[in-house]
C-alpha positions as CSV (number, residue, x, y, z in Angstrom):
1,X,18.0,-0.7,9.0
2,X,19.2,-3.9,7.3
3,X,18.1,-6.2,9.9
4,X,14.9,-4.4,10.1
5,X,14.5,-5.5,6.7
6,X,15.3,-9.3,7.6
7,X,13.1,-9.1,10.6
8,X,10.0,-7.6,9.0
9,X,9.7,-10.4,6.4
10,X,10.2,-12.9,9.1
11,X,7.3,-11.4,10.8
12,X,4.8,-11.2,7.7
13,X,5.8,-15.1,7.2
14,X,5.2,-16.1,10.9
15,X,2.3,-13.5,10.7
16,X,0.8,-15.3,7.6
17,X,1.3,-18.8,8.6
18,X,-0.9,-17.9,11.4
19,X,-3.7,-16.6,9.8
20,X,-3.6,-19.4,7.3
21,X,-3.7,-22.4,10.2
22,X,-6.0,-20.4,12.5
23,X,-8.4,-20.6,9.4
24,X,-7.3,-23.9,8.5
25,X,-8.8,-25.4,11.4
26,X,-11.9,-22.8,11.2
27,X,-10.8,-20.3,13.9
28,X,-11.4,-17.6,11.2
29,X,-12.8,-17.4,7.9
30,X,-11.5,-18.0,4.7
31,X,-10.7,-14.5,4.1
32,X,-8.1,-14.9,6.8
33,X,-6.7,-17.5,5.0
34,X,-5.8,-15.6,2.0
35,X,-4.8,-13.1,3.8
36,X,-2.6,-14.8,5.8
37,X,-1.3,-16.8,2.5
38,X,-0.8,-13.0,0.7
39,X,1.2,-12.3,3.4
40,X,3.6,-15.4,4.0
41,X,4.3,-14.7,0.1
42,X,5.1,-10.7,0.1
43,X,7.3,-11.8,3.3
44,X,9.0,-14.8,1.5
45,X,9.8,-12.2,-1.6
46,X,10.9,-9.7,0.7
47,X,13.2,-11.9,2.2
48,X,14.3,-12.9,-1.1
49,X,14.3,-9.7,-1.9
50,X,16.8,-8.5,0.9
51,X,19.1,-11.7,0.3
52,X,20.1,-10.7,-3.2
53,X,20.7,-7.2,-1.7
54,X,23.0,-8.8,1.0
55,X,25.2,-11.2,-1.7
56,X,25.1,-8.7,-4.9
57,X,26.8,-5.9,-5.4
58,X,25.8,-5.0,-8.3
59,X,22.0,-5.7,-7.8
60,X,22.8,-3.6,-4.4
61,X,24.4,-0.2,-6.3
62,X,22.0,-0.6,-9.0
63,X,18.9,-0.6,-6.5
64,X,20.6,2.4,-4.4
65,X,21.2,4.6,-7.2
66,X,17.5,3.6,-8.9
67,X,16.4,4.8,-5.1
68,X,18.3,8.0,-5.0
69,X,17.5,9.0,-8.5
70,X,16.2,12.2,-8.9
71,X,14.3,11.9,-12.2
72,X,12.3,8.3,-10.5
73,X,11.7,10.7,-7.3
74,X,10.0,13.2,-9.3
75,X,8.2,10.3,-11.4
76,X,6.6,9.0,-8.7
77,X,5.2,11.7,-6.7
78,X,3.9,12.6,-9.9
79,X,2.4,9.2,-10.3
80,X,1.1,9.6,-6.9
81,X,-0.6,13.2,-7.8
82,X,-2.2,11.6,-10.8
83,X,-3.3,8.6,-8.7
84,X,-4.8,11.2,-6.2
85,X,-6.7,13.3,-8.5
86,X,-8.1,10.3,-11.1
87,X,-9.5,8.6,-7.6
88,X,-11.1,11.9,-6.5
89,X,-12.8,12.3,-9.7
90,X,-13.5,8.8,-10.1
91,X,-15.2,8.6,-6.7
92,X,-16.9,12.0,-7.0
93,X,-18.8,10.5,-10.3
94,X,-19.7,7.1,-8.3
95,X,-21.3,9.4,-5.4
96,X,-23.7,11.3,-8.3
97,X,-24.1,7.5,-10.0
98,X,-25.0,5.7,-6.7
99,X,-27.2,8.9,-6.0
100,X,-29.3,8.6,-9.1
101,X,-29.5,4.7,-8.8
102,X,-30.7,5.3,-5.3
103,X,-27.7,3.8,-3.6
104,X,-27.7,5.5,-0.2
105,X,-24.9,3.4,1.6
106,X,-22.5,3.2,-1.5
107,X,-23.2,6.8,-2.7
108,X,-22.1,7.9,1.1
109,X,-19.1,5.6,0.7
110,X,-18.0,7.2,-2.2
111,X,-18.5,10.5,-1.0
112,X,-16.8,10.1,1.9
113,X,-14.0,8.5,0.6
114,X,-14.1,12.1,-1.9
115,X,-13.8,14.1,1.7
116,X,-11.2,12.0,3.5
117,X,-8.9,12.2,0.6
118,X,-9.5,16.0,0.4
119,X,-9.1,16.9,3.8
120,X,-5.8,14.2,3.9
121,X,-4.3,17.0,1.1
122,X,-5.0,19.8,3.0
123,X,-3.6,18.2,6.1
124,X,-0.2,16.9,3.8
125,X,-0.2,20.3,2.1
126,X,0.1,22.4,5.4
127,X,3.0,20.1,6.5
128,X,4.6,19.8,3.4
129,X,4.5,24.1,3.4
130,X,5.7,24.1,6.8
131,X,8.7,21.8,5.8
132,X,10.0,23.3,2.5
């Protein structure tokens, strides 16, 4: 698990530098070079990341027990429920929006963004039944 960590970050640099050159020289567009700039960065801080965990030990048990901590377990899946319901809601008032504007492609968009998200609960929430 620790090297998987090392390698990962290595590979979203290498992965980044790639797209970046490859639309450097106009392989790809420029979108590819932002992309591949996002990702040399989230790599590079990963790997800084997974350094300070390596050479501090207090940085390390602080970031295990913040990890394992039951109260910032239940915190986020209920920032995650949240997240899940306000983008439901939010994208259910687009499709009506986009409907009455006459906004065919964006109001399907929206609505099926509304359905994939439902259906991925229902999906989760038969697992997740099954499990517990």
């Amino acid at each position: 698990m620790k090297n998987r960590r090392w390698i990962l970050s290595v590979v979203y640099m290498v992965l980044g530098i790639a797209l970046f050159a490859t639309a450097f020289f106009e392989l790809l567009d420029s979108f590819w070079s932002g992309m591949g700039t996002a990702l040399f960065v989230i790599g590079l801080l990963r790997l800084l990341q997974a350094i300070r965990y390596h050479s501090n030990a207090q940085y390390r048990e602080d970031t295990d027990t913040a990890i394992g901590d039951e109260r910032n377990k239940f915190l986020s899946m209920k920032a995650w429920s949240w997240a899940g319901y306000l983008f439901v809601m939010i994208a259910a008032v687009a499709t009506i929006v986009f409907k009455l504007l006459d906004m065919e492609s964006e109001m399907f968009l929206a609505s099926g963004a509304v359905c994939l998200v439902i259906i991925l609960y229902w999906v989760s929430y038969l697992i997740v039944r099954k499990k517990y």
